[in-house]
C-alpha positions in Angstrom: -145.2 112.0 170.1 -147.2 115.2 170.1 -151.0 115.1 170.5 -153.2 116.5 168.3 -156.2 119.1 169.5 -159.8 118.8 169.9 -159.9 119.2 166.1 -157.2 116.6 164.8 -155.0 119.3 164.1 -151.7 120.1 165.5 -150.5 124.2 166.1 -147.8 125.1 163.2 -144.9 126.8 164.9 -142.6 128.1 162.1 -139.0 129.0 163.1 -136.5 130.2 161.1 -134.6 133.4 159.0 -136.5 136.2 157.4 -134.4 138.2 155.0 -134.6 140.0 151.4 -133.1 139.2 148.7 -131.4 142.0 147.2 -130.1 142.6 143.1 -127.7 144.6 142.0 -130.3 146.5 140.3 -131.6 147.8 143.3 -134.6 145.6 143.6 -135.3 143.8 147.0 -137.5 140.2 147.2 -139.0 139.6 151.0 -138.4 135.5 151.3 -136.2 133.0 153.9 -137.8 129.7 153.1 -139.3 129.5 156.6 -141.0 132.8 155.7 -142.4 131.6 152.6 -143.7 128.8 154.6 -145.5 130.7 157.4 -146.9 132.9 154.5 -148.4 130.1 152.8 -150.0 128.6 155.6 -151.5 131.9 157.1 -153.2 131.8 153.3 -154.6 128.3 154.0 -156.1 128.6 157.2 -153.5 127.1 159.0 -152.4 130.4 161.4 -148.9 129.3 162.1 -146.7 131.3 164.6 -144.0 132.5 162.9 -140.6 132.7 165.3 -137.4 134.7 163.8 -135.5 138.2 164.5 -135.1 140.9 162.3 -132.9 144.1 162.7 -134.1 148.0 163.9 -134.3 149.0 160.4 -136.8 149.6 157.7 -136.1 145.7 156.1 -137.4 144.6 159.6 -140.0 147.5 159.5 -141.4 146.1 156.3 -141.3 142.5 157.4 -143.5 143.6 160.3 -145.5 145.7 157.6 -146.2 142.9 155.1 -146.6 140.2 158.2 -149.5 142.3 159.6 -151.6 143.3 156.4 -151.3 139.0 155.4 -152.8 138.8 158.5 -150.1 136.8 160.2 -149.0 136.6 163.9 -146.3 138.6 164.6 -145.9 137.8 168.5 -143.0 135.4 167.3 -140.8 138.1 165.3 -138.4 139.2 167.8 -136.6 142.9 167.3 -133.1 143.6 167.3 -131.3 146.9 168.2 -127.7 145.8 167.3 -128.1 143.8 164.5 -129.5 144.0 160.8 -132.1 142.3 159.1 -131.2 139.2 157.1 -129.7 140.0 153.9 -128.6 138.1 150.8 -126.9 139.8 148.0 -127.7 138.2 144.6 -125.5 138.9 141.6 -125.3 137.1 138.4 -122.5 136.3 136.4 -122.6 134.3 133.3 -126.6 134.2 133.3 -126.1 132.4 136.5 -127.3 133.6 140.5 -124.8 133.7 142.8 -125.3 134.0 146.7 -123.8 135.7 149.4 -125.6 135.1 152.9 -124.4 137.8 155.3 -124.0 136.2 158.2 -124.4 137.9 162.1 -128.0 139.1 161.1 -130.9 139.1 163.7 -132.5 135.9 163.0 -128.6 134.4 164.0 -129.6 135.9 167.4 -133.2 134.4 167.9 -133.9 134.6 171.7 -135.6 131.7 173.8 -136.5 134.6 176.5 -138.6 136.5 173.8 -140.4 133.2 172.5 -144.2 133.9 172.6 -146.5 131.2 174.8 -147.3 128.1 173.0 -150.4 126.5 174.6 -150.6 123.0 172.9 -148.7 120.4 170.9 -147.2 121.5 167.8 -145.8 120.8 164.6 -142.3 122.7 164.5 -141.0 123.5 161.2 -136.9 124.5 161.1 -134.5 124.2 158.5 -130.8 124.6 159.2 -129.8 127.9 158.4 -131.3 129.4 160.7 -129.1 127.4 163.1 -125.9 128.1 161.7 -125.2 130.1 164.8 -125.1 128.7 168.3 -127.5 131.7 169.6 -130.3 130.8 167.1 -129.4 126.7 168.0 -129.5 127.3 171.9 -133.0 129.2 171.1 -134.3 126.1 169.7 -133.1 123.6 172.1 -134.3 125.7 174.8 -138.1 126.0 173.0 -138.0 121.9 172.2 -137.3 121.9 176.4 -140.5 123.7 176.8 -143.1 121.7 174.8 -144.2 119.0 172.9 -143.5 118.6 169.3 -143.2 116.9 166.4 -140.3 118.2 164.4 -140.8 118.8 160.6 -136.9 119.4 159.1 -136.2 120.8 156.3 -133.0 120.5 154.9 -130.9 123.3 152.9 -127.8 123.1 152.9 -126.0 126.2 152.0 -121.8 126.5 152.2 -120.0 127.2 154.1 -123.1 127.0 156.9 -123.4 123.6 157.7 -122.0 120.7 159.4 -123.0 117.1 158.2 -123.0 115.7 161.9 -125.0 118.5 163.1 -127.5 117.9 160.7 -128.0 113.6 161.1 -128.7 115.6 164.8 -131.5 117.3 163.5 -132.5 114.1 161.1 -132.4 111.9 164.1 -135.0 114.3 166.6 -137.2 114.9 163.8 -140.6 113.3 162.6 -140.8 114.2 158.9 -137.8 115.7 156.9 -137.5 117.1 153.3 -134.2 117.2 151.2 -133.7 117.3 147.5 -131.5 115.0 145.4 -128.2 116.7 146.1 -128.3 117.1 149.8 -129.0 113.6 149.7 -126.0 112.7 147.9 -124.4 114.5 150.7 -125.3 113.1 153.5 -125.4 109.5 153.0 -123.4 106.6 150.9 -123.0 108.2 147.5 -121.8 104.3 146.0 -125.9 103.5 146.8 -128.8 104.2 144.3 -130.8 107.4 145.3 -134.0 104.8 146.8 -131.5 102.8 148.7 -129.8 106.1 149.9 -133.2 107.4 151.3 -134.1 104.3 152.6 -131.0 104.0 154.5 -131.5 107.8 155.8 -134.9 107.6 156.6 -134.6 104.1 158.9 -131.5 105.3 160.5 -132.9 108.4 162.0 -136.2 107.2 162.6 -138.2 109.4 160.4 -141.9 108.6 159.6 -141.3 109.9 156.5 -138.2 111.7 154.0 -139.8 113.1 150.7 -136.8 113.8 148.3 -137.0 116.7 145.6 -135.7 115.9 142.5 -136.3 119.5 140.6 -138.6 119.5 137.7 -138.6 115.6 137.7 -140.9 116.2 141.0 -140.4 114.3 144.4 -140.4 110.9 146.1 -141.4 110.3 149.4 -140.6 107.6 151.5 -142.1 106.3 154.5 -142.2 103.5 157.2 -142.9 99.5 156.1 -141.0 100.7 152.9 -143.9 102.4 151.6 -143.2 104.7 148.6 -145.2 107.7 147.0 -144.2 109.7 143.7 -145.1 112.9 142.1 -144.0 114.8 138.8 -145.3 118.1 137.4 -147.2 118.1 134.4 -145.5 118.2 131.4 -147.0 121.6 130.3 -145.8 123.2 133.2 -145.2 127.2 132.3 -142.0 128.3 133.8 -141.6 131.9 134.9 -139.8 131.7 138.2 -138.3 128.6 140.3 -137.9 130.5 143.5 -139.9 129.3 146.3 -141.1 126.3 144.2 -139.4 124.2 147.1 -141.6 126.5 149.8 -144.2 125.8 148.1 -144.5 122.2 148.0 -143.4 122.3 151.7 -146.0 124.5 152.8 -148.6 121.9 151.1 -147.4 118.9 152.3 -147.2 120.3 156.1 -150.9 121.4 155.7 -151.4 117.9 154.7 -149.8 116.5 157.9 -152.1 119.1 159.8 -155.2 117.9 158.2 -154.1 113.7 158.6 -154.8 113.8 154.2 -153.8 110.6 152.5 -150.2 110.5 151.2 -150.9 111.1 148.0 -153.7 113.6 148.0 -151.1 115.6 149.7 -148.2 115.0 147.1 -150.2 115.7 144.2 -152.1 119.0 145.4 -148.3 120.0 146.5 -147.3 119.5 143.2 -149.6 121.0 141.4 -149.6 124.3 143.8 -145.6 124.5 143.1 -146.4 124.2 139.7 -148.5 127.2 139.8 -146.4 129.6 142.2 -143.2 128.6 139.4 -146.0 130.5 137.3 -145.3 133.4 138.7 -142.6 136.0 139.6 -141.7 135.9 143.5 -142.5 133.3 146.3 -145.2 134.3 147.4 -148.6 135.2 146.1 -149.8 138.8 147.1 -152.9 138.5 146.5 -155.4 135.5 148.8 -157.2 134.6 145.3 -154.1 132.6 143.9 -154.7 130.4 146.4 -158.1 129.8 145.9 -157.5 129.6 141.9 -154.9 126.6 142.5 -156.0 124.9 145.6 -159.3 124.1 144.9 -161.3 121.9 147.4 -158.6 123.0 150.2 -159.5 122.1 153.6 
């Protein structure tokens, strides 16, 4: 198990796809979960290194653009001459989104030679989309060789770019994983009851703790000795924009694990930031006093 610094706190190491989302209008939304991660955590204090690839091109340009002016660490974002920034095209049909992830973008092609130098233990946050190609998955085997972490996973699985036993892989190297409801279903006995599902999940791979999204019902988050923690958003809860919620929560809860906060205290001020980001249009706050509005106290 990783040790902590001087401090208590562990180094966030963030690795993962960058990428815009792009409408059919014409408009184009910066995002990539573990992009709305990093950029949460650079807002509360946390400094994480963010590790990805994005193409020669003025997407990547603007990536490095936005990165810098948050104030954000760009000695992780790795350029690539040959192939594009992450894309996904959004179109909606029937007043519902649908998704098309280009694949062979640069964060598929995330180098372990161009890693930046990570001096002490870490917590190392991935999902599995990033690792959808074996360039990006030999990248993070080959930085998990050079260290010592603790593995925060969180789960999204997107089709066609998944494979359920490479993702009980993940499950079983990793410390603390997230999944919501569905995914769940997926990966385990669907016969079972969702809390026996997790249970089962959580034990098998040796997780110190699984939280489980449930959508606007909130989470559940369960962790060793049987030990269960829940959290649902306030009924009030103004509804502008879902995307990122998930992010959100994440972000929270890791800074939480940083900081060693009681389980709780971390589920609720995750849910109510969520709450607030679903408030607004986008993912991420542009501006540092959104934070500071719903995050009193933070530290």
């Amino acid at each position: 198990m990783a040790q902590a610094d001087s401090a208590g706190r562990l180094k966030p190491v963030i690795f993962g796809e960058v990428l815009f989302d792009c409408f059919s209008d014409g408009q184009t939304v910066l995002g990539g979960a573990p992009f709305n991660v990093a950029w949460h955590l650079q807002a509360l204090g946390d400094a994480p290194c963010f590790i990805s690839r994005v193409g020669d091109d003025s997407h990547g340009a603007n990536i490095i653009q936005a990165m810098a002016q948050w104030g954000m660490d760009v000695s992780g974002l790795q350029r690539d001459d040959s192939h594009p920034t992450g894309q996904v095209i959004v179109t909606i049909e029937d007043g519902e989104p649908h998704y098309d992830i280009k694949r062979d973008v640069a964060y598929d092609f995330i180098q372990a030679a161009a890693f930046p130098a990570i001096d002490q233990p870490a917590l190392l946050y991935h999902g599995t989309l990033a690792l959808r190609n074996p360039v990006s998955r030999q990248a993070l085997d080959a930085l998990l060789q050079r260290g010592d972490f603790s593995i925060f996973l969180d789960v999204n699985l997107r089709p066609p770019w998944w494979d359920g036993s490479r993702v009980h892989e993940y499950l079983q190297r990793a410390r603390w994983a997230k999944l919501n409801e569905h995914e769940l279903a997926l990966l385990t006995d669907e016969q079972a009851d969702a809390e026996a599902r997790a249970q089962g999940l959580r034990r098998r791979c040796g997780l110190e703790l699984l939280l489980v999204t449930h959508g606007s019902k909130g989470a559940v988050a369960y962790a060793e000795e049987g030990a269960v923690a829940r959290v649902a958003p306030a009924a009030a809860t103004q509804v502008v924009d879902t995307v990122g919620a998930g992010d959100a929560f994440t972000a929270v809860l890791l800074h939480g694990l940083l900081n060693d906060w009681p389980l709780q205290r971390t589920l609720d001020t995750a849910q109510n930031f969520a709450s607030a980001v679903v408030g607004i249009r986008g993912a991420v706050p542009s501006d540092v006093r959104f934070y500071r509005d719903n995050l009193p106290g933070l530290g």
